[in-house]
LUMMARTI-338823 format. One line per 2 residues: number of its first residue (from 0); for each residue x, y, z of C-alpha. Coordinates in nm, 2 decimals, padded with zeros to 4 digits. Example, Ala and Ser with C-alpha at 12.3 -4.5 7.8 and 13.67 -1.06 7.14 Angstrom:
// residues 2
0> 01.23,-00.45,00.78 ~ 01.37,-00.11,00.71
END
This chain:
// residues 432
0> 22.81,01.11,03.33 ~ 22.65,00.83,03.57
2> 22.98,00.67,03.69 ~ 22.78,00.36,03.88
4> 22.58,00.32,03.58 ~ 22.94,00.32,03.37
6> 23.08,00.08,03.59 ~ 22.75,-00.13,03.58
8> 22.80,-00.09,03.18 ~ 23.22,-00.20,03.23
10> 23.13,-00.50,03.47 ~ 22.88,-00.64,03.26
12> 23.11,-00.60,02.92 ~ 23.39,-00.77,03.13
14> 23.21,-01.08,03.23 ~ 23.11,-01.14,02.92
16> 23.47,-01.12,02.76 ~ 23.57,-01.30,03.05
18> 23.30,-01.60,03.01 ~ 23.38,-01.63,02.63
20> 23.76,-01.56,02.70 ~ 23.72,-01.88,02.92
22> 23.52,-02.10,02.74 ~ 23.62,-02.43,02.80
24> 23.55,-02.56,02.48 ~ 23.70,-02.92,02.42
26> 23.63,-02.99,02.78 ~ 23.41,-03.32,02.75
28> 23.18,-03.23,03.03 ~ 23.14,-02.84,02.90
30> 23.05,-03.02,02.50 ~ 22.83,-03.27,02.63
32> 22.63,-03.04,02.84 ~ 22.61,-02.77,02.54
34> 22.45,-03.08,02.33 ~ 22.21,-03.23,02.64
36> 22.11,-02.82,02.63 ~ 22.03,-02.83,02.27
38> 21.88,-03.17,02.30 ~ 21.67,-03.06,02.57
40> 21.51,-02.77,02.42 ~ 21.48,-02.96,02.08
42> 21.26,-03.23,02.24 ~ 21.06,-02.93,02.43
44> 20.98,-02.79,02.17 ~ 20.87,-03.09,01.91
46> 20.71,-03.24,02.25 ~ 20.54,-02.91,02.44
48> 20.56,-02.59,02.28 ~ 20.30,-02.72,01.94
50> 20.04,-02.98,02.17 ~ 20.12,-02.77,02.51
52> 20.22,-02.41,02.54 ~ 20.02,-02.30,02.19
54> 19.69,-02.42,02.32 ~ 19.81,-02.24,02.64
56> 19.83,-01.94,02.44 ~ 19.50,-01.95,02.31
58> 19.36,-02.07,02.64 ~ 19.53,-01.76,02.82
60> 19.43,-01.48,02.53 ~ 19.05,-01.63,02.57
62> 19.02,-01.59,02.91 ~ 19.12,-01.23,02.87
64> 18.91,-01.17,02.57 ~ 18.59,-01.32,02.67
66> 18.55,-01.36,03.04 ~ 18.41,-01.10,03.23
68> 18.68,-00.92,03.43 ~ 18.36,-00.89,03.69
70> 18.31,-01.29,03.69 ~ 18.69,-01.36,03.79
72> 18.71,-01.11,04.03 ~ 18.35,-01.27,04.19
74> 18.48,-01.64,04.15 ~ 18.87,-01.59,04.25
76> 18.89,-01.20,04.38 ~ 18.97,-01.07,04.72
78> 18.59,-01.01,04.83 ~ 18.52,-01.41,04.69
80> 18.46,-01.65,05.00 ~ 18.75,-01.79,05.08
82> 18.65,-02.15,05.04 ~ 18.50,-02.09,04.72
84> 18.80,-01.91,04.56 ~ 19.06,-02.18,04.69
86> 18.82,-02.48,04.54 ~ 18.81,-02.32,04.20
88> 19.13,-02.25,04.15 ~ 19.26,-02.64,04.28
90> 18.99,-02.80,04.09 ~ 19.08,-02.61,03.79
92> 19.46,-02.68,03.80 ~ 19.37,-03.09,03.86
94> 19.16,-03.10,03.54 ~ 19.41,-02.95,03.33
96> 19.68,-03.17,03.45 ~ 19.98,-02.91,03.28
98> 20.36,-02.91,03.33 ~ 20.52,-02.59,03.52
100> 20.58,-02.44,03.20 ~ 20.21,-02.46,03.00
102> 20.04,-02.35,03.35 ~ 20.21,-02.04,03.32
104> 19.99,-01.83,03.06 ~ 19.65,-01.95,03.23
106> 19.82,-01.81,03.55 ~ 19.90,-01.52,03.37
108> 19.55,-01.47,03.22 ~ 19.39,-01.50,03.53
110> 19.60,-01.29,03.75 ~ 19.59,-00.99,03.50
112> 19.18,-01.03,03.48 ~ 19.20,-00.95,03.90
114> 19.22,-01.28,04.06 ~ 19.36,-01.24,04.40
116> 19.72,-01.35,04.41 ~ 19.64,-01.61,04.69
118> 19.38,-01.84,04.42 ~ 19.62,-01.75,04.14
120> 19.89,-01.90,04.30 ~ 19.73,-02.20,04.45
122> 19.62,-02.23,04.06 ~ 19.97,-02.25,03.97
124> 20.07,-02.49,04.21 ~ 19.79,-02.72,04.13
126> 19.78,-02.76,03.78 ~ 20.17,-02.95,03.73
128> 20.12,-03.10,04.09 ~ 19.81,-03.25,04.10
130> 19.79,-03.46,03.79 ~ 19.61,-03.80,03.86
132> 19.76,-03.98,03.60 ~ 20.16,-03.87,03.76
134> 20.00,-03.96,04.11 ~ 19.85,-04.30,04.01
136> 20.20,-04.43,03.86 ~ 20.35,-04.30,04.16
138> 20.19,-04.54,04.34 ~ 20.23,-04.81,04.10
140> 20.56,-04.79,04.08 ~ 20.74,-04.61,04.34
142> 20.53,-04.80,04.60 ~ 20.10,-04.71,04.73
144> 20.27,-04.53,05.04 ~ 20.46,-04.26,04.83
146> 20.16,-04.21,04.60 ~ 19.91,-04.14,04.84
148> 20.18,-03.90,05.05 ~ 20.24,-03.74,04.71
150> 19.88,-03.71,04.61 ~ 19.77,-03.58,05.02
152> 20.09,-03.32,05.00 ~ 20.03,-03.16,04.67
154> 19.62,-03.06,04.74 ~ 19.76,-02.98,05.09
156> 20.01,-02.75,04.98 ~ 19.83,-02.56,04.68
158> 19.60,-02.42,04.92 ~ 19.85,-02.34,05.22
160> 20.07,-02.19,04.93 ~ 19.82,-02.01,04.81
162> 19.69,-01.86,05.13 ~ 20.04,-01.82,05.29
164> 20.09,-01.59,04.94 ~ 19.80,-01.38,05.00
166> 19.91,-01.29,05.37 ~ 20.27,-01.22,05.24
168> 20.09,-00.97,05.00 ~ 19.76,-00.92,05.12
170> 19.85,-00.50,05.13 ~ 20.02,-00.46,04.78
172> 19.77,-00.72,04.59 ~ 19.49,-00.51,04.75
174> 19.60,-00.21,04.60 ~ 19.63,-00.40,04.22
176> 19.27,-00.56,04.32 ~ 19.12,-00.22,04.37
178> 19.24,-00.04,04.07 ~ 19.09,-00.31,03.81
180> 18.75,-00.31,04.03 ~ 18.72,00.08,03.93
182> 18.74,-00.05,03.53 ~ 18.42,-00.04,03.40
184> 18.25,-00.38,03.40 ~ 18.19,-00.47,02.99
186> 17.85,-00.63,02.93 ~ 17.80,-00.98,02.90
188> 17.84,-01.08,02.45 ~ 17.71,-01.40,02.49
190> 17.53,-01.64,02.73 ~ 17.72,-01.83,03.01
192> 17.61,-02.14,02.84 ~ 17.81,-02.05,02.48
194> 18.12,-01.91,02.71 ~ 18.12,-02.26,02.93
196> 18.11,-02.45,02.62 ~ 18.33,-02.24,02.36
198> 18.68,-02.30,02.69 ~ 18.53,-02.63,02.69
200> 18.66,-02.72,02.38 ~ 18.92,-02.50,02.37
202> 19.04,-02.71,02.74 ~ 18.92,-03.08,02.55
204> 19.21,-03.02,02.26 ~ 19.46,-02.94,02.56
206> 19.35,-03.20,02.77 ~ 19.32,-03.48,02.52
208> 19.60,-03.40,02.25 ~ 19.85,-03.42,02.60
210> 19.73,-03.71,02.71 ~ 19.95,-04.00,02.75
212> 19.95,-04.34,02.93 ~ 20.27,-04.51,02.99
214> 20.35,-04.77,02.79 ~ 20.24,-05.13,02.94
216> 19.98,-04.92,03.10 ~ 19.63,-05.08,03.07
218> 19.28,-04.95,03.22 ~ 19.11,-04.64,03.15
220> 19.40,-04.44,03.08 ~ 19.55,-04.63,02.82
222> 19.22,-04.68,02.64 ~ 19.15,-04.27,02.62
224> 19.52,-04.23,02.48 ~ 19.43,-04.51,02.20
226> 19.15,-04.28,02.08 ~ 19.35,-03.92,02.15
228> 19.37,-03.82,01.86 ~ 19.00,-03.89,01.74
230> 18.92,-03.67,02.08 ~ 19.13,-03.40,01.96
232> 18.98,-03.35,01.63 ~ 18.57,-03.39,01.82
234> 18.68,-03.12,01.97 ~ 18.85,-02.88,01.73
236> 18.54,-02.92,01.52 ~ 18.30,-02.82,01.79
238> 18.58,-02.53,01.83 ~ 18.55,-02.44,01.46
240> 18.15,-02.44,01.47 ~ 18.12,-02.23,01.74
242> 18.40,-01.97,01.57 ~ 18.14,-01.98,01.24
244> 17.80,-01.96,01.41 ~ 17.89,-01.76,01.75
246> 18.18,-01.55,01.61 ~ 18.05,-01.53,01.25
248> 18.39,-01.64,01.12 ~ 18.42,-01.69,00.78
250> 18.31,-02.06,00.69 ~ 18.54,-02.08,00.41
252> 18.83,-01.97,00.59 ~ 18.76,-02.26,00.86
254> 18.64,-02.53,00.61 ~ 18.99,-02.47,00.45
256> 19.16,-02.51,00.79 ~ 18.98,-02.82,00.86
258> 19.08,-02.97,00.51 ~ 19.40,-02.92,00.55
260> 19.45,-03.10,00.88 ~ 19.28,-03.40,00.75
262> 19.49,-03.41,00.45 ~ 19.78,-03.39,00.65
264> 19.64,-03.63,00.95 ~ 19.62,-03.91,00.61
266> 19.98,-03.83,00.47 ~ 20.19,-03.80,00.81
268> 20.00,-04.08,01.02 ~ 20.29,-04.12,01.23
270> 20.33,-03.76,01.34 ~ 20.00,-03.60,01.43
272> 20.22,-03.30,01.55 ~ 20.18,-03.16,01.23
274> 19.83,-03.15,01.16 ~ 19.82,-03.02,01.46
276> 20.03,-02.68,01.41 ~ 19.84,-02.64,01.08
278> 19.50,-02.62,01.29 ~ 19.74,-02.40,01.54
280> 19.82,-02.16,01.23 ~ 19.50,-02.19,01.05
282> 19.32,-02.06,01.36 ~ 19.61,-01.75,01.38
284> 19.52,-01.70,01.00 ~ 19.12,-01.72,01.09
286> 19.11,-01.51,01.34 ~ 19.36,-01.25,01.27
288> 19.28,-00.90,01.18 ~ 18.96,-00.96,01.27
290> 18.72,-00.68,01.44 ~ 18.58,-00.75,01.79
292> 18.60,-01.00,01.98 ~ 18.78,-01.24,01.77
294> 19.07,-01.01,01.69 ~ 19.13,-00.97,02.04
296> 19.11,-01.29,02.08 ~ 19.41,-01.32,01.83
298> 19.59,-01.00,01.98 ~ 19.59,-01.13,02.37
300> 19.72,-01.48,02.28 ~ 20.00,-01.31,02.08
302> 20.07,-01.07,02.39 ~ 20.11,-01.35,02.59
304> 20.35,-01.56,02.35 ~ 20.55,-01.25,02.30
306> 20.59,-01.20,02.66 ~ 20.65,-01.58,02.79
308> 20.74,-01.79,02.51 ~ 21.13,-01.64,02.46
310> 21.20,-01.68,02.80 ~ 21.04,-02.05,02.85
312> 21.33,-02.12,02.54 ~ 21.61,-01.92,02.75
314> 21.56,-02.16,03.06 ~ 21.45,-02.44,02.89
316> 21.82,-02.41,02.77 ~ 22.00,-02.34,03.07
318> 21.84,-02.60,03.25 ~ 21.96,-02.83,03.00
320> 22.31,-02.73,03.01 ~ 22.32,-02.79,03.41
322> 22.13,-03.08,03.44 ~ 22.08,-03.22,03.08
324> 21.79,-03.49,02.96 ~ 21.66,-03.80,03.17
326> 21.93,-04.06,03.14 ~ 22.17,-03.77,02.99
328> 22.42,-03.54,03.22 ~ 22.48,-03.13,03.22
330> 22.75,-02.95,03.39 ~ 22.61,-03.14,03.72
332> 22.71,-03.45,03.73 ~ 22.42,-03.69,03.90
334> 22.62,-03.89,04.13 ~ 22.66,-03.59,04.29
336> 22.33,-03.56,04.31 ~ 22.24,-03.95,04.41
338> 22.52,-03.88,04.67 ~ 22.33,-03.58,04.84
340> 22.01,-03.74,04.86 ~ 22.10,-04.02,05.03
342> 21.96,-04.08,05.40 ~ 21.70,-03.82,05.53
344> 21.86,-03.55,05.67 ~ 21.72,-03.21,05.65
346> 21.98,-03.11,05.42 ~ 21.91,-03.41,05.19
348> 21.56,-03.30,05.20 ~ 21.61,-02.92,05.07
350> 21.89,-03.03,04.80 ~ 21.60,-03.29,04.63
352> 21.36,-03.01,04.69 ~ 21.59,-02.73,04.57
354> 21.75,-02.94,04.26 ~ 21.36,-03.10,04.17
356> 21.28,-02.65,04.16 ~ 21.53,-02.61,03.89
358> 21.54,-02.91,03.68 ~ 21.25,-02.90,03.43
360> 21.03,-03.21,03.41 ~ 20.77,-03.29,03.15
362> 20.45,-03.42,03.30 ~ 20.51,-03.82,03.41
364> 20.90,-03.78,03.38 ~ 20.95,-03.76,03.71
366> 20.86,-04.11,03.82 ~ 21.12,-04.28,03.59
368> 21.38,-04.01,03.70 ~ 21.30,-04.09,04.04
370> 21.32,-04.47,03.99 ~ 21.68,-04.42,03.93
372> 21.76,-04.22,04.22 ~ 21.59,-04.48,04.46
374> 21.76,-04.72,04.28 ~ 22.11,-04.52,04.35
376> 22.03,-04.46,04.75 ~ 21.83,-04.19,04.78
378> 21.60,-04.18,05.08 ~ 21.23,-04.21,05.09
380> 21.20,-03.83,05.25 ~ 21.42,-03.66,04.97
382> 21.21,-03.85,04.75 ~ 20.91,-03.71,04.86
384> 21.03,-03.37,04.89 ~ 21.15,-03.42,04.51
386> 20.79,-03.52,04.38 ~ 20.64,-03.22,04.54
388> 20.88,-02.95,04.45 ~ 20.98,-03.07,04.08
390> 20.68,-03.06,03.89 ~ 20.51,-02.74,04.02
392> 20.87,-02.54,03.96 ~ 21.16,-02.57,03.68
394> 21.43,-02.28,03.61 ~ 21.22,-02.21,03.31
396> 20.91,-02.16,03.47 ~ 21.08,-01.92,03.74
398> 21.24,-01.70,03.45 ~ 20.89,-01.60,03.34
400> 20.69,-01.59,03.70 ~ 21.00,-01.28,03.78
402> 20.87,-01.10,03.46 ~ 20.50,-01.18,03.53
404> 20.45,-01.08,03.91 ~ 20.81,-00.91,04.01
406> 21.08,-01.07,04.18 ~ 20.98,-01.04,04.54
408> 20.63,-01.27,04.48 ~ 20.86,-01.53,04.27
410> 21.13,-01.56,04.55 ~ 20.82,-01.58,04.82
412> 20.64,-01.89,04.63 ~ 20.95,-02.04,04.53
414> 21.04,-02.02,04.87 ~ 20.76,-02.16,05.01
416> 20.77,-02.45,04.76 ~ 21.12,-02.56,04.83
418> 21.06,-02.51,05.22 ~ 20.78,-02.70,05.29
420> 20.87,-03.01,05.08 ~ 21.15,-03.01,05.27
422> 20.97,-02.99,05.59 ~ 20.68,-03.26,05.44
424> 20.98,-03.47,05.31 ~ 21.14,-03.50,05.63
426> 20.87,-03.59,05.83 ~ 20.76,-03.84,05.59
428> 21.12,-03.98,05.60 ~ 21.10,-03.99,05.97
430> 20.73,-04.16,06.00 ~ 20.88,-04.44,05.69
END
């Protein structure tokens, strides 16, 4: 008998009795928080898992099914020029615009087709904290100065981030680099042209089924979200025609998808959500079972819900119960927290960094929570430390980066995250 492992076995049984034995049920604080934790991962998932993390899914299982291990490894590999990897993977996290949580199986796609770590993580940065629409109220409403700190910091940081995290690594990512450059490269199925076009669409119902302006919002951005929806279906049925004529899907299986979310777009007007998750389903139901490509394509989105999607839930949960819903208190009061950030002391600046790393915020959510803070004393550097730390990290998304690149990498990236908008926070504190 193993007596560590026995005691491990003991401890663990004993803090569990002990946490239930303890409970504080009753307690106002400890009932409240356990509903804001429900709350929270209620409105996740009628808000982000169906228009968000499914399309993720299916974004993530594409990229390994159908790109060329050999074209990721050219574009955002080790051997890559620098300059061009970088680029590519900051440009593609702006256009997708994503929260911390629905970047997380493209980041997992494209690290486990060989892109360096450095890119990868620069991709992971970008896409939650470069979102033009987020940096554009920023400067509407938190003031020009703030926005255009927020917008020069976030492009700043995902490539420093990212090349900071390939130095960390640069010997053990090597070794994981080399071993998928001896896999045999698979030849090309299609022409780049049909590939380019078929993530086009698959990126077009991300992009344009998430998109929101905020309300009283005029100009560009509230025109595109009157017409979202109409966007959304333009590009499903481009989707579906390619699945029939590139894929040789079976037309009556996707005419019978199609029907069905434009019966249920006409009944439930008012909540496009569903027609939505029957085009979600319908495409699980197309492709499923499938031989080639297409069945692959089904089995790698499916590995990557498996993997992510329970433990997205689990924080999700706990991040509710310690900081609850915008406007709504956890376990952590937020005076405490409108206390701490006051003034712009270095300290100031790493608790708004370190509490905007845990809390979970839904892309634009964090100008309004931030409103409130200013509005309660917090200083101008915290501030800033906040917007740069908050939406690139939640509890949530760390939970799955520990099971997706090991627990070393995670505390490296969340470290630098958290340190240098604290650094970039103070110094804009001192400067303002």
């Amino acid at each position: 008998m193993n007596l560590r492992q026995e005691f491990k076995s003991f401890a663990a049984m004993a803090a569990v009795l002990a946490a239930a034995y303890f409970l504080p049920l009753g307690t106002p604080r400890f009932d409240d928080a356990v509903f804001e934790a429900l709350a929270l991962t209620k409105w996740y998932a009628q808000e982000h898992v169906i228009l968000c993390l499914l399309p993720a899914f299916w974004i993530a299982g594409a990229i390994a099914a159908f790109v060329s291990q050999a074209s990721v490894m050219r574009y955002l590999g080790p051997t890559a020029p620098k300059p061009l990897a970088y680029g590519m993977a900051s440009v593609s996290g702006t256009i997708l615009a994503v929260c911390s949580c629905t970047v997380l199986p493209l980041f997992a796609g494209i690290y486990r087709m060989g892109a360096g770590l450095g890119p990868a993580t620069a991709f992971l940065y970008s896409g939650p904290a470069i979102n033009a629409l987020a940096i554009i109220l920023t400067a509407r409403i938190l003031g020009l100065q703030l926005g255009v700190a927020r917008a020069v910091g976030a492009v700043v940081f995902s490539l420093v981030i990212g090349v900071l995290m390939f130095l960390l690594f640069r010997r053990e990512d090597q070794q994981r680099v080399e071993v998928a450059m001896q896999l045999p490269a698979p030849a090309a199925r299609r022409p780049l042209w049909q590939t380019a076009s078929f993530f086009g669409a698959l990126v077009g119902v991300l992009i344009s089924a998430t998109w929101g302006a905020p309300e009283g919002e005029t100009g560009v951005f509230a025109a595109v979200s009157e017409v979202k929806w109409v966007l959304t279906a333009a590009f499903a049925a481009a989707l579906g025609l390619m699945l029939w004529r590139w894929m040789l899907l079976p037309a009556s299986r996707l005419l019978t998808t199609g029907a069905l979310i434009a019966v249920l777009a006409l009944l439930v007007p008012a909540h496009p959500q569903i027609a939505f998750l029957a085009g979600i389903v319908g495409l699980a139901w197309v492709t499923a079972g499938q031989d080639g490509e297409a069945g692959e394509w089904f089995e790698q989105s499916w590995i990557n819900a498996k993997q992510i999607f329970p433990l997205l839930i689990g924080g999700v949960l706990v991040a509710g119960l310690l900081f609850g819903r915008p406007g709504h208190e956890g376990l952590i009061p937020s005076e405490w927290v409108a206390r701490l950030v006051g003034g712009n002391s270095l300290g100031a600046n790493f608790f708004a960094a370190f509490a905007g790393a845990l809390m979970y915020f839904a892309t634009l959510t964090e100008v309004p929570i931030l409103q409130g803070l200013l509005g309660s004393g917090m200083g101008q550097g915290p501030s800033l430390a906040l917007l740069l730390a908050g939406p690139a990290l939640s509890l949530p998304s760390m939970i799955v980066l520990h099971s997706l690149i090991g627990l070393k990498k995670t505390a490296a990236y969340v470290g630098l995250v958290v340190g240098f908008s604290t650094l970039v926070g103070w110094g804009y504190g001192v400067l303002v």
